[in-house]
DRENPAKE-249651 format. One record per residue (C-alpha): residue in one letter; x, y, z. Coordinates in pm, whole numbers, plus 50000, padded with zeros to 5 digits. Example, Ala and Ser with C-alpha at 12.3 -4.5 7.8 and 13.67 -1.06 7.14 Angstrom:
<mizas>
A512304955050780/S513674989450714/
</mizas>
This chain:
<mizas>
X181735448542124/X182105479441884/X179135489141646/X179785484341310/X178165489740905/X178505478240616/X178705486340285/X175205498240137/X174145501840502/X172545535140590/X174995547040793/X177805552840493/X175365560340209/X176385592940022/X173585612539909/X173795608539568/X173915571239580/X170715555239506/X170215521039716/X169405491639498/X165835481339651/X165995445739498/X169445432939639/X168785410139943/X164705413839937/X164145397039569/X167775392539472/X170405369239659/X173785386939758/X176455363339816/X178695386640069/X175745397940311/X173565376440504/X171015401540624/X167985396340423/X164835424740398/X162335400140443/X159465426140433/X160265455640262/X159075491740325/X156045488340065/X155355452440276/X155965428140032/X157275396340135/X160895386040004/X160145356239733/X164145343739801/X163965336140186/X164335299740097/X167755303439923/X169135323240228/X167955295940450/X170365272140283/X173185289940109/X173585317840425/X171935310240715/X172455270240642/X169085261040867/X167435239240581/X168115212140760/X167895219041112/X165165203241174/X163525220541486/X166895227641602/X166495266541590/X165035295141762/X163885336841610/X164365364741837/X162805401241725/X162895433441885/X160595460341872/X160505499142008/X160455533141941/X162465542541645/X166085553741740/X166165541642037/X169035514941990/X167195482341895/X169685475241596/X172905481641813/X171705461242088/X171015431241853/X174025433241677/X175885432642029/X173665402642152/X173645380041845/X176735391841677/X174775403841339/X175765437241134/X172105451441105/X172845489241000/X173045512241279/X172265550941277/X175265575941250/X174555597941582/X176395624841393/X174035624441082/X171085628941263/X168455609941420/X166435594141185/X164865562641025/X167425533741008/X165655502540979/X163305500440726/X160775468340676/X161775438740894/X165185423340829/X166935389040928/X169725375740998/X171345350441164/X173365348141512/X177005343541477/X177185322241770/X173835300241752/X171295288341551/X169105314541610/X167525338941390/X167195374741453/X164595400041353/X165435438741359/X161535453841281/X161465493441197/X160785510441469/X157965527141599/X156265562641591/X158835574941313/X158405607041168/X159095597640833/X155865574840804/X153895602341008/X150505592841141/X151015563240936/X151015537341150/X149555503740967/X153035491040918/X153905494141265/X150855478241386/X151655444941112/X155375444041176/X154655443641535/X152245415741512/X154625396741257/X156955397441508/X154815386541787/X153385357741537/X156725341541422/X158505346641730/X160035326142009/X161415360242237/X160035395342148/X162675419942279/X160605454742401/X163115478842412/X162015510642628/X163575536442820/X163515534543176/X162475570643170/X159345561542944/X158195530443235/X154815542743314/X153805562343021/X151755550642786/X152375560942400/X155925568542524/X156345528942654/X154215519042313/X151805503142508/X148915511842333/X150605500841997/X151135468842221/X147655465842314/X146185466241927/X148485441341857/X148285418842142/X144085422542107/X144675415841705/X147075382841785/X144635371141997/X141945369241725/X144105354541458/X146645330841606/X146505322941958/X144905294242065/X144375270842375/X147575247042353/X149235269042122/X153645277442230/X154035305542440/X155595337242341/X158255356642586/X157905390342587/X161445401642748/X161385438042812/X165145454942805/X164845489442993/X167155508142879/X169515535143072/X168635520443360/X170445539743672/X169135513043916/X167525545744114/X164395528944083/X164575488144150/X164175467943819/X161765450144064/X159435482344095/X160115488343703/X158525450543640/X156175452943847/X154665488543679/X154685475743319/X153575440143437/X150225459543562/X149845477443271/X150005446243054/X147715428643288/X145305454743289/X145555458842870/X144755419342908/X141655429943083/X140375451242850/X140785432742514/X137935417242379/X138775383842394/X136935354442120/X134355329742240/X136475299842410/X139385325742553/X136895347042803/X138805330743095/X142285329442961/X144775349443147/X148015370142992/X150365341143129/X148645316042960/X150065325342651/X153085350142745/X156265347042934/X156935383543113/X161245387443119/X162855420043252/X166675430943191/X168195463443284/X171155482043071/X172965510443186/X173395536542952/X175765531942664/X177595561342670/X177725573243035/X178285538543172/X179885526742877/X181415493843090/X178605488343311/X177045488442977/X179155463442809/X178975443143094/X175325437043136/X175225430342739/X178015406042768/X175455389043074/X171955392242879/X174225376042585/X174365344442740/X170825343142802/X169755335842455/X173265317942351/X173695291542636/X171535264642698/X172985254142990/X172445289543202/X169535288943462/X167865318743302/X167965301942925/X165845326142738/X164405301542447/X162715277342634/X161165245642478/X157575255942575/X158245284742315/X159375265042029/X156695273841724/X157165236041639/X157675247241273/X160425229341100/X163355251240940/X162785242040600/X159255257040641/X159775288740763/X159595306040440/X156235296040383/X155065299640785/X156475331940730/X154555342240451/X151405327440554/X151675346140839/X152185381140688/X149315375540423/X147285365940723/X148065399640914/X148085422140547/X144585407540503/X143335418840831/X141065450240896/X141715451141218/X144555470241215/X143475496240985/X143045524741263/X142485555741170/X145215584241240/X144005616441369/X143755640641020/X142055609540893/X139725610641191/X138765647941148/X138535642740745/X135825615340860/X133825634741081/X134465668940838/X133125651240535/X130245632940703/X129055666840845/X129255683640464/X127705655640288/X124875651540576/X124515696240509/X124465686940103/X122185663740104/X119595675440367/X119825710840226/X120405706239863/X119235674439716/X116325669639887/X114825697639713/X111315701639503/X112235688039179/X113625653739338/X109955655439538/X108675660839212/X110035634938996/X108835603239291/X105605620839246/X105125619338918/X106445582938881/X104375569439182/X101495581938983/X102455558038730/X103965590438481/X106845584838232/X108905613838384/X110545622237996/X113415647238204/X114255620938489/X117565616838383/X118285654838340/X117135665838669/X118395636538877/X122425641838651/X121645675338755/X121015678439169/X123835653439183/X126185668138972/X125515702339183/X125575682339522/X129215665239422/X130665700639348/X129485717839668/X131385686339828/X134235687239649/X134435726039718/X134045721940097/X135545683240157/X138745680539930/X140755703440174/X141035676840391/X143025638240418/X142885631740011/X142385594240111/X139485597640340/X137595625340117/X138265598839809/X136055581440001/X133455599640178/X133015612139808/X132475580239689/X130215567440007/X127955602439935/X127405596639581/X126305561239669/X124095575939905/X122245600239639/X122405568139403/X121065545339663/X118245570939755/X117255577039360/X117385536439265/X113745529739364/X112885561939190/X114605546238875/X112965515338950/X109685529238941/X110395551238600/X111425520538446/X107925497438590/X105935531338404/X108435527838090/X107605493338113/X103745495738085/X103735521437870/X105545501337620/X103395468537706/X100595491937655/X102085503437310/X103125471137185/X099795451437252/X098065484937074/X100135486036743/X100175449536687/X096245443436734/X095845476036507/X098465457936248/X096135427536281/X092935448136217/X094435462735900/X094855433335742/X091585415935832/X089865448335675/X092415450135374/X090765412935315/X094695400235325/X095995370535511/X097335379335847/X101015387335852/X101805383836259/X105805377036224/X105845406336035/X104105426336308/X105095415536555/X108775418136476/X107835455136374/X106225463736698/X108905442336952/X111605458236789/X110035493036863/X108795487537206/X112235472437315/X114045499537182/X111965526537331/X112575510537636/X116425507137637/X116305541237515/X114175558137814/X115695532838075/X119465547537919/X118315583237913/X116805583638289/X120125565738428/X122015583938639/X125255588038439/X128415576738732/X126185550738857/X127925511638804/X125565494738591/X125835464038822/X124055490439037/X121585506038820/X121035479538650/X117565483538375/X118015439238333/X115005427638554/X112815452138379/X113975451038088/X113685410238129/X109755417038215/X109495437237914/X110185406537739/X108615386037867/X105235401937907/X105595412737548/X105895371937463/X103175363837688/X100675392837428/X102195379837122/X101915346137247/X097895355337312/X097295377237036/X098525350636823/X096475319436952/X093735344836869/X095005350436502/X095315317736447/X091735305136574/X090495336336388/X092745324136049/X090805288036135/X087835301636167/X087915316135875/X089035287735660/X086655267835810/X083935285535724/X085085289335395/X085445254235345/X082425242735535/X079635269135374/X080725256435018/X080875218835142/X077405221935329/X075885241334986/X077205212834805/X076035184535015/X072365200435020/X072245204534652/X073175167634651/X070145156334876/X067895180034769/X068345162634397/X067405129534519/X068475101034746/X070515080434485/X073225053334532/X075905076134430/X074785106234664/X076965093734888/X079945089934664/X079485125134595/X079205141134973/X082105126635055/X083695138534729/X082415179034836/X084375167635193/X087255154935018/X087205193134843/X086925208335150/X089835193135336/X092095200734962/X091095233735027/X091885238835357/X095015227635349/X096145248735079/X095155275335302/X096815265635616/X100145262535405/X099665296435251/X098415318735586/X100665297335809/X103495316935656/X102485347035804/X102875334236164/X106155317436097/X104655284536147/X106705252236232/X105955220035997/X104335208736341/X101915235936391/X100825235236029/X099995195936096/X098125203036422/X096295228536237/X095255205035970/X094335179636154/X091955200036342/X090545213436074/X090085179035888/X088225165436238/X086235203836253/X085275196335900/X084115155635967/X082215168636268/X080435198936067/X079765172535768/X077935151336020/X076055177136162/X074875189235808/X073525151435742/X072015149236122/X069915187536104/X069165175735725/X068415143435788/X065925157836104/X062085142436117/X060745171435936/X063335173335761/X063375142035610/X059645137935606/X059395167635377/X062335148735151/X059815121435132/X057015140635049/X058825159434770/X059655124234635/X056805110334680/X055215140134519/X056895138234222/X056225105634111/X052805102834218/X050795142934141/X052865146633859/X054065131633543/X057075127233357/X056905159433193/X056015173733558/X052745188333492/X050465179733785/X048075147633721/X044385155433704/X043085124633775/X039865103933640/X038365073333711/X040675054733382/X043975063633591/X045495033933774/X045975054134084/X046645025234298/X049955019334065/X050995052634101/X050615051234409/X052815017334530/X055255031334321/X055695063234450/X055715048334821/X058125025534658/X060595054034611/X060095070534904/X061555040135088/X063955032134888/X064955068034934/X064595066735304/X066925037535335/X069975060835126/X069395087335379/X069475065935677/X073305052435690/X076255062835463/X076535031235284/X079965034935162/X083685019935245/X085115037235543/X088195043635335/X086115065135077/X086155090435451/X090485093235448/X092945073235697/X093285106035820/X089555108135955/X088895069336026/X092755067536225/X091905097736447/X091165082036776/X087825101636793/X086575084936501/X083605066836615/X082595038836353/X078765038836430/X078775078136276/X078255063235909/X074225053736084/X072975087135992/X068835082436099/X069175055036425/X066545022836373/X064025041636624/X063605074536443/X063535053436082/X060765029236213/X058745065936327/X059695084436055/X058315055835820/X055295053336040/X054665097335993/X055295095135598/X052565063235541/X050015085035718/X050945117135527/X050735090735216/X047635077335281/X046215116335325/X047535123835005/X045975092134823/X042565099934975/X042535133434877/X043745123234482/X040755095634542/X038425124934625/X039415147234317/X038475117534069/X035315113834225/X034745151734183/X035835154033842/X033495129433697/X030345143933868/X029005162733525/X025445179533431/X023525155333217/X023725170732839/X019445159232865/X018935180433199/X020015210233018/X018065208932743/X015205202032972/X016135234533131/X015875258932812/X012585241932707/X010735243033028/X012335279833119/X011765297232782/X008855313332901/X010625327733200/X014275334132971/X011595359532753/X010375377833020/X013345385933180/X014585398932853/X011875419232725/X010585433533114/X012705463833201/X012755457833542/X013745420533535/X016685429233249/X017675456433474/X018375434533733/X020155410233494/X022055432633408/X023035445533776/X024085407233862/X025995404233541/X028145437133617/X028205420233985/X029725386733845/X031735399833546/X033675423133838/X033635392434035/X035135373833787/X037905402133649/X038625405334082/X038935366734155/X036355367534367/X034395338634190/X036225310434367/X035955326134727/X032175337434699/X031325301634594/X033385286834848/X031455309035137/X028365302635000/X028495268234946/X030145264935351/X027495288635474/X024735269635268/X025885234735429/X026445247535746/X022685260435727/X021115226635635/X023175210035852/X022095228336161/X018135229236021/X018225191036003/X020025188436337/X017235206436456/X014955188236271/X016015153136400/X016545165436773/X012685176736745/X012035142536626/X011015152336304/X012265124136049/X014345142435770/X013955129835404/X017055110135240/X017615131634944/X017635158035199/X021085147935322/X022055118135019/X025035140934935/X026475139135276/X025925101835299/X026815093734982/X030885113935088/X030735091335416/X030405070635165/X033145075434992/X035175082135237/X034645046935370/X035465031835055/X038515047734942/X039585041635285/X039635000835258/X040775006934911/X043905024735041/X044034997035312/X044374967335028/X046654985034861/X049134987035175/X048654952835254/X049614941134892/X052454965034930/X054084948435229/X053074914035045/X055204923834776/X058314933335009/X058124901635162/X058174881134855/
</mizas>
């Protein structure tokens, strides 16, 4: 069978003709059936459906099919040989052209003679892809993947050499197919291995046997998955071996071993069949398109064909070595030492950003002077991997600049918005907080984006330097101050109101007791309350704009102001309503009705005054007055729903004075009374004791004698004189009343010891000698059962 093109195919194309790239890859062509499948920029053809059914006419075929690929070394005759085998018109190189790339991609087509389709891959270790080699690995595999019989076309010349036999391109791919498609059970693949020019010098026998050890011992060295340890080659490979003589030299020794290896793969019914059924992929024919292109996305996906080629190896180990020099030598230098220095001692470092932009500006240069000589691709890269590096070494330098920005600006904040508060509690103006606080967020906030911006390092992703978490911290630790300064503000602003309210209720509700108990005192506390409450809620509503209050807050705060207020009002009544307290109440009351009169001019009382009147009746008041101050006799709603609702309302709160203390304190004030009648008993006694008008003139007539002769004897009116200076000084000093008073004490004292003395000596003492002292016990005794009767016709007169 001749070789022959066709039109478009590489072997007649003129150089000035430009293929067109899209016919049979994207776009059907009704004349050809060859199909690019996988072009040379490996894309998959999107039309491989439509060729299935309008060229190849497989759609329905059911299983009835079989693919055939072939793979080599570039020029070595794989598209000839399947063209003579299967009858297709894959292009074929022009010998007198030149030898160079033919086949480019992976193209299909179908057998003339069978239902079998046939893959003609590029070939291998072209120069025009270079050290390239990526889409030889993938087509290879493809190939492998997809089909029933790989054809390895090889030189016999080449059996026994390894890059020359593409065994090591066969061992990636047979290591990579093992990872990603073979599995226990899975259809065998035959690899059937066409040496080529064979001279039969050396047996095919021999030949077989030297690439079957190869392959077994590239099966030994793969590194095989968990679950395929034990597997052996033949447990998913079939190992063929044809000979052909050369095509040229042997031209019908040639044809004649084609025309034999052609009935291999065409007729079912010859003992050395080719497609076997144990080979079958089991994959219907009306989806092969899509096992096909799940299949290549599979093997394009894969890193584990991206080897390196050799420039791309000594670009790797090139760059690492410069960037390793770079950054040992000239970014680790003092002022990166000094900037982790300063920020691990908690400093703002204000030229972070400079320095670090700096160093790794200067460190990218010296590698881009040094490293962009070599593979573009790789030093793309290593350029990219060494910046990270710097950038991944600086980050928790960052980190730390942004934790001091960060408490700096805490710091700040916290500082300007207590001063803000200060400055208006000295101005005497209600707090403003929103307005503070908004002043003093906004600053610190900004500040901080601003220094977190300005230390960044300016290439960086800002996935990667990212100022978020802090920045998030910031805000929330700013929240948590304002939150706390606030609750302060607030209990101050309460406090404040409060005592506002409170001092003037409190003045109010003493002036109120202090002017009597009545039965509208009361009335008239709970009135000053009432005023109190008014007051501070006008306050709350006007200084609870200031911290942006809700309608909620504003009600919390009056309601604990109203219950602050009850509980302050009931404290007033308890310290006022104390036992001294309320004893000296009593007194004063009792006091004014009884020592003094209407007028108020204090009583001087004589033995005409009906004391014991004055008396019940001032007791009278004092009770009544004790009762008032005892319980707040008024309707609970006269307190406010608001007070009497609250669940802390205790009804029992109205009994100011508890039945105990009244029944003591009414015990105390009779005593103190009773003292206080006595003594008024004892001043009317003293008041009417008066010098007879008869004793005195008694006095001058029996004394004249004596009155002459102190006035006319020098010495005598001398000494008159003397006492009269004595006593007029006296008098014009005070001293009067207090020289009496020690005289007369020092006098009685005197007589009292003398007639103690007297009496323990058994001497009898006279009664006028001590008739003054018995005639006050006396008294004393009398005034006492007086008082007594007096009580008793008292608590007669309650009971009626």
């Amino acid at each position: 069978m001749a070789d022959h093109t066709v039109p478009g195919g590489a072997s007649d194309e003129s150089p000035s003709e430009v293929p067109d790239k899209e016919l049979r890859f994207s776009r059907f062509d009704p004349v050809d059936q060859r199909l690019q499948i996988i072009n040379d920029d490996k894309n998959f053809s999107p039309i491989v459906s439509e060729y299935m059914k309008k060229h190849w006419h497989l759609a329905n075929s059911g299983f009835n099919y079989n693919i055939v690929a072939v793979f080599g070394s570039q020029s070595t005759g794989k598209s000839t040989l399947l063209n003579r085998l299967f009858g297709t018109n894959f292009d074929v190189m022009n010998e007198a052209s030149g030898r160079q790339q033919t086949t480019k991609g992976i193209w299909v087509s179908k057998s003339d003679e069978s239902n079998t389709l046939v893959l003609d891959v590029e070939g291998t270790d072209g120069g025009e892809r270079f050290e390239d080699q990526d889409f030889e690995r993938k087509s290879a595999l493809f190939s492998l993947a997809i089909s029933e019989v790989v054809i390895v076309n090889m030189y016999e010349n080449n059996v026994g050499l390894y890059n020359g036999a593409n065994l090591g391109l066969l061992k990636t791919v047979l290591d990579v197919n093992l990872q990603l498609f073979q599995q226990a059970g899975n259809p065998k693949t035959c690899l059937h291995f066409v040496i080529r020019d064979f001279t039969n010098q050396t047996p095919l026998e021999r030949l077989q046997a030297t690439v079957t050890t190869y392959l077994e011992k590239i099966w030994s060295t793969l590194n095989k998955p968990a679950g395929k340890e034990d597997c052996s080659l033949y447990d998913f490979f079939v190992l063929n071996f044809s000979g052909l003589p050369h095509k040229i030299f042997a031209r019908e020794a040639f044809e004649s071993a084609v025309a034999k290896l052609r009935t291999r793969f065409s007729d079912p019914t010859a003992l050395d069949y080719v497609f076997l059924p144990v080979l079958h992929k089991r994959v219907p024919a009306d989806g092969f398109s899509s096992f096909a292109h799940d299949i290549w996305e599979r093997i394009s996906a894969s890193k584990e064909l991206d080897l390196p080629t050799q420039t791309q190896l000594l670009a790797e180990h090139r760059c690492e070595e410069i960037a390793k020099e770079i950054f040992d030598e000239e970014f680790l230098v003092e002022s990166i030492a000094a900037l982790k220095r300063g920020v691990e001692v908690g400093r703002v470092v204000e030229e972070f950003g400079e320095v670090v932009n700096n160093v790794v500006d200067e460190c990218i240069m010296k590698f881009d002077e040094n490293g962009s000589r070599y593979n573009s691709i790789v030093y793309k890269r290593k350029r990219a991997e060494f910046y990270k590096r710097m950038a991944t070494y600086l980050l928790p330098v960052y980190n730390a600049q942004l934790t001091n920005i960060t408490k700096t600006r805490i710091a700040a904040f916290s500082a300007s918005l207590s001063a803000g508060l200060a400055a208006d509690v000295d101005a005497g103006v209600p707090i403003n907080f929103a307005k503070h606080t908004t002043a003093v967020r906004r600053e610190a906030e900004n500040s901080f984006l601003a220094g977190a911006a300005s230390s960044r390092l300016s290439q960086v992703a800002d996935d990667e330097w990212s100022a978020a978490g802090q920045y998030g911290q910031l805000v929330e630790e700013i929240e948590r101050i304002s939150a706390e300064l606030r609750s302060g503000a607030v209990d101050k602003m309460l406090k404040a109101v409060e005592g506002l309210a409170v001092g003037n209720m409190n003045d109010n509700v003493l002036g109120r007791m202090n002017s009597g108990a009545s039965v509208g005192m009361w009335v008239s506390i709970l009135e000053s309350f009432k005023e109190a409450l008014d007051f501070e809620e006008l306050q709350i509503q006007k200084r609870g704009q200031g911290f942006e209050a809700s309608a909620e807050e504003l009600e919390l705060w009056k309601s604990t102001l109203r219950w602050q207020t009850w509980t302050s009002l009931l404290e007033t009544l308890k310290k006022e309503t104390a036992d001294d307290a309320i004893l000296a109440r009593l007194k004063g009351i009792f006091d004014n009705k009884f020592r003094y009169d209407e007028q108020g001019i204090p009583r001087l009382w004589n033995l005409d005054d009906p004391i014991d009147s004055y008396f019940a009746s001032a007791t009278e008041d004092a009770e009544k007055a004790l009762s008032i101050f005892a319980k707040l006799d008024v309707p609970l709603k006269l307190i406010g729903d608001n007070i009497i609702d609250d669940q802390r309302f205790d009804p029992a709160c109205v009994t100011i004075i508890p039945a105990n203390r009244l029944q003591n304190i009414r015990e105390r004030f009779k005593r103190d009374a009773q003292t206080l009648f006595v003594e008024a008993k004892r001043s009317m006694v003293v008041t009417t004791a008066k010098i007879p008008p008869w004793f005195i003139a008694l006095t001058l007539v029996l004394g004249w004698n004596e009155f002459m002769m102190v006035l006319f004897n020098p010495v005598y009116f001398a000494l008159l004189a003397i006492f009269l200076g004595i006593g007029y000084l006296s008098w014009q000093m005070g001293m009067v009343g207090p020289a009496y008073q020690v005289a007369k004490v020092t006098v009685r004292e005197v007589t009292n010891q003398a007639i103690e003395k007297l009496e323990n000596n058994g001497v009898e003492v006279p009664e006028f000698m001590r008739s003054s002292q018995a005639s006050e016990r006396k008294r004393k005794s009398t005034v006492v059962k007086r008082v007594e009767s007096v009580n008793e016709n008292i608590e007669m007169t309650k009971i009626d």
